[in-house]
TORGURO-181023 format. One record per residue (C-alpha): x, y, z; chain; residue in one letter. Coordinates in Angstrom, 3 decimals. Example, Ala and Ser with C-alpha at 12.3 -4.5 7.8 and 13.67 -1.06 7.14 Angstrom:
% residues 2
<node><X>12.300</X><Y>-4.500</Y><Z>7.800</Z><pakol>A</pakol><miba>a</miba></node>
<node><X>13.670</X><Y>-1.060</Y><Z>7.140</Z><pakol>A</pakol><miba>s</miba></node>
END
This chain:
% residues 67
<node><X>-8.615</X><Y>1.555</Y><Z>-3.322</Z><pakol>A</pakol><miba>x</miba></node>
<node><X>-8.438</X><Y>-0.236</Y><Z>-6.604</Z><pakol>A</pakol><miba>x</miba></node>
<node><X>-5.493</X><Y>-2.149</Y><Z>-7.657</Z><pakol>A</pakol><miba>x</miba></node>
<node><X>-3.255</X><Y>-0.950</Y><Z>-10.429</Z><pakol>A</pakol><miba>x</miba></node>
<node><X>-2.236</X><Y>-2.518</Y><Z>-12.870</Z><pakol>A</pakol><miba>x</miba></node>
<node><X>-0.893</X><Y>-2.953</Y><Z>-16.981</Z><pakol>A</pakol><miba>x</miba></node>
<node><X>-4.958</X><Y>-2.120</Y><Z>-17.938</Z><pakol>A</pakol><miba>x</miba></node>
<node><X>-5.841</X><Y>-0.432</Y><Z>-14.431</Z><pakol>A</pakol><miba>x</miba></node>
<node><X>-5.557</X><Y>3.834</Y><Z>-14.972</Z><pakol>A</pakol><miba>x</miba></node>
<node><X>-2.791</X><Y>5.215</Y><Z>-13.441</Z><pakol>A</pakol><miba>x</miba></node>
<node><X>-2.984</X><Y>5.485</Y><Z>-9.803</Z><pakol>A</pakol><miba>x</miba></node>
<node><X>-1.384</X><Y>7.907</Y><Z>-7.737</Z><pakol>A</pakol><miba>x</miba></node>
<node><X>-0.183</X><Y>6.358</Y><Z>-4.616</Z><pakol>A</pakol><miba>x</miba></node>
<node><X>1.024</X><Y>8.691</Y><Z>-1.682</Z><pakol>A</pakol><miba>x</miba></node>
<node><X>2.204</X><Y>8.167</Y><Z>2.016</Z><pakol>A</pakol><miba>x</miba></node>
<node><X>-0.801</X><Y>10.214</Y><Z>2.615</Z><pakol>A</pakol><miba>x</miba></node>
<node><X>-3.247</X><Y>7.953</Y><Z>0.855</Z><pakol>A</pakol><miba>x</miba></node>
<node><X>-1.743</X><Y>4.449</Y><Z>1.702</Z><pakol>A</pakol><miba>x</miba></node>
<node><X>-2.771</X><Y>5.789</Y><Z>5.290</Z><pakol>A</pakol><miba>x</miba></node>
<node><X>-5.848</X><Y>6.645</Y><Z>4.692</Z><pakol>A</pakol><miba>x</miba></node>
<node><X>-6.947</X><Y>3.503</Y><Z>2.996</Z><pakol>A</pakol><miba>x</miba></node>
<node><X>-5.374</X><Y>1.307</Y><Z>6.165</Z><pakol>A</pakol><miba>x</miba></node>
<node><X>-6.199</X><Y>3.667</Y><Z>8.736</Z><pakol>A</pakol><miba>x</miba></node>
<node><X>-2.701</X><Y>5.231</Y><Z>9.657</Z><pakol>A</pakol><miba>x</miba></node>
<node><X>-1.373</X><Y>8.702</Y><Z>9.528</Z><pakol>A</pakol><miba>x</miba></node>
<node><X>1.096</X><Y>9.355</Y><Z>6.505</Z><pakol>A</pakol><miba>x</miba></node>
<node><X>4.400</X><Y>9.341</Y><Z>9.203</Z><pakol>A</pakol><miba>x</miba></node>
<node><X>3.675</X><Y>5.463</Y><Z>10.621</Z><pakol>A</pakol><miba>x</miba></node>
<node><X>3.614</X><Y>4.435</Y><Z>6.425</Z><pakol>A</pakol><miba>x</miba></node>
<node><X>6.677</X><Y>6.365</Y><Z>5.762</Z><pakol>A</pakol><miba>x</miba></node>
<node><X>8.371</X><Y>5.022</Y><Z>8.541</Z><pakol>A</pakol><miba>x</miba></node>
<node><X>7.749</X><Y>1.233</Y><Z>7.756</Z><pakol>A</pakol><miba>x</miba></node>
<node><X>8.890</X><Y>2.269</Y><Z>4.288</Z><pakol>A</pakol><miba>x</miba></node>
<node><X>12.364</X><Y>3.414</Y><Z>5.757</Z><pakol>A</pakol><miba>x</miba></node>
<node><X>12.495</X><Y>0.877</Y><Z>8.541</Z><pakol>A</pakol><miba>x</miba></node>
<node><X>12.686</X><Y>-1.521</Y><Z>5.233</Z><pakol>A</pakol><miba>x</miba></node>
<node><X>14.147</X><Y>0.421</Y><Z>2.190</Z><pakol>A</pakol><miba>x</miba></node>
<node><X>16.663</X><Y>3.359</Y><Z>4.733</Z><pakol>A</pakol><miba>x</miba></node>
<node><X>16.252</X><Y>6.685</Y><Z>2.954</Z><pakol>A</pakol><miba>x</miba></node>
<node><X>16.384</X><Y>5.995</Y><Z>-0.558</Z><pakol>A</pakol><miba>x</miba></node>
<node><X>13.748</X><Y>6.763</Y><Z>-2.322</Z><pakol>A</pakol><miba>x</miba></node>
<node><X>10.972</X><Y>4.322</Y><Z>-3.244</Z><pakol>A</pakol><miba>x</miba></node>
<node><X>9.544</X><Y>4.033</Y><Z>-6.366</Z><pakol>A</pakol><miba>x</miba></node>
<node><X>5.592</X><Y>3.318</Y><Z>-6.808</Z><pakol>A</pakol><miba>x</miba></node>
<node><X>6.142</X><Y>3.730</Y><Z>-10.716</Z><pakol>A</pakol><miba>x</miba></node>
<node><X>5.140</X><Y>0.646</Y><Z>-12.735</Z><pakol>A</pakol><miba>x</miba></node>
<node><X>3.577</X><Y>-0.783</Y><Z>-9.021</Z><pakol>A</pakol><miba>x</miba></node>
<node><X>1.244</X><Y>-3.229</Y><Z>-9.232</Z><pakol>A</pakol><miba>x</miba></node>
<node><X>-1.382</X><Y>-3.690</Y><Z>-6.253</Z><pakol>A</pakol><miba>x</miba></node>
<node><X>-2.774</X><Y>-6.742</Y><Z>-4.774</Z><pakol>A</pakol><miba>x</miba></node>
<node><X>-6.044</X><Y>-6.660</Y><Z>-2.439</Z><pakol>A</pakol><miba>x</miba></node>
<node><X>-6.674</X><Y>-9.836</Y><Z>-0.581</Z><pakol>A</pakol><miba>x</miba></node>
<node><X>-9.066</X><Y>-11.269</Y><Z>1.755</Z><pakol>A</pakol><miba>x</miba></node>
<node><X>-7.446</X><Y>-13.242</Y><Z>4.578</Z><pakol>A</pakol><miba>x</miba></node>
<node><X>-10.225</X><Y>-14.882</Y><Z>6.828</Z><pakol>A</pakol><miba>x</miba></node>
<node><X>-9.573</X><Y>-14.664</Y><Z>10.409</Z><pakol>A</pakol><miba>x</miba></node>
<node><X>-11.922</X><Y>-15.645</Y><Z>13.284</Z><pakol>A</pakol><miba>x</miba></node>
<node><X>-12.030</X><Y>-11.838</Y><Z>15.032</Z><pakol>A</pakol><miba>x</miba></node>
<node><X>-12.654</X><Y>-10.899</Y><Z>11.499</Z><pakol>A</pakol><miba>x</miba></node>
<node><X>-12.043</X><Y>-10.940</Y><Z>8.083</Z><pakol>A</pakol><miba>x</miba></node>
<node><X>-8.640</X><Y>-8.925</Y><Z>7.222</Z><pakol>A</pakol><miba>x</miba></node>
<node><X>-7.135</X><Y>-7.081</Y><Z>4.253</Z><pakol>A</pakol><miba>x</miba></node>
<node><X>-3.774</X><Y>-7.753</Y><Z>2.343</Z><pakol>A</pakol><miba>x</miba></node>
<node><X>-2.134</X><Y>-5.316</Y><Z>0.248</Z><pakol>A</pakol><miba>x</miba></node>
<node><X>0.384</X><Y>-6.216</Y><Z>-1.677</Z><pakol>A</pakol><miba>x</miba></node>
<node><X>2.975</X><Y>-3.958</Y><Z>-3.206</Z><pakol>A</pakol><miba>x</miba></node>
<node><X>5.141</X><Y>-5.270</Y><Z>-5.881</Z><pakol>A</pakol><miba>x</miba></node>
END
């Protein structure tokens, strides 16, 4: 998944495709959304994403950010 940002196209983030890209259905990313944010809605518009690498000794992980 590339990040988006200011010069980055526009990237169309869904529950759907969040899960895909970590490896979880759509309903466990919408519930950590409203175990954080209730049922509001959550805005992805003007998001910027972060994509880390956070070396571990199992494995090498990866960090999202969401801002």
């Amino acid at each position: 998944m590339a990040a988006a940002g200011p010069s980055s196209a526009l990237v169309r983030l869904t529950f759907e495709a969040i899960g895909k890209a970590i490896e979880r259905d759509e309903v466990w990313i919408a519930a950590a959304f409203y175990g954080q944010f209730g049922d509001g809605i959550q805005s992805m518009i003007d998001c910027q994403v972060t994509v880390d690498k956070k070396e571990d000794p199992k494995g090498d992980r990866v960090v999202l950010t969401f801002e």
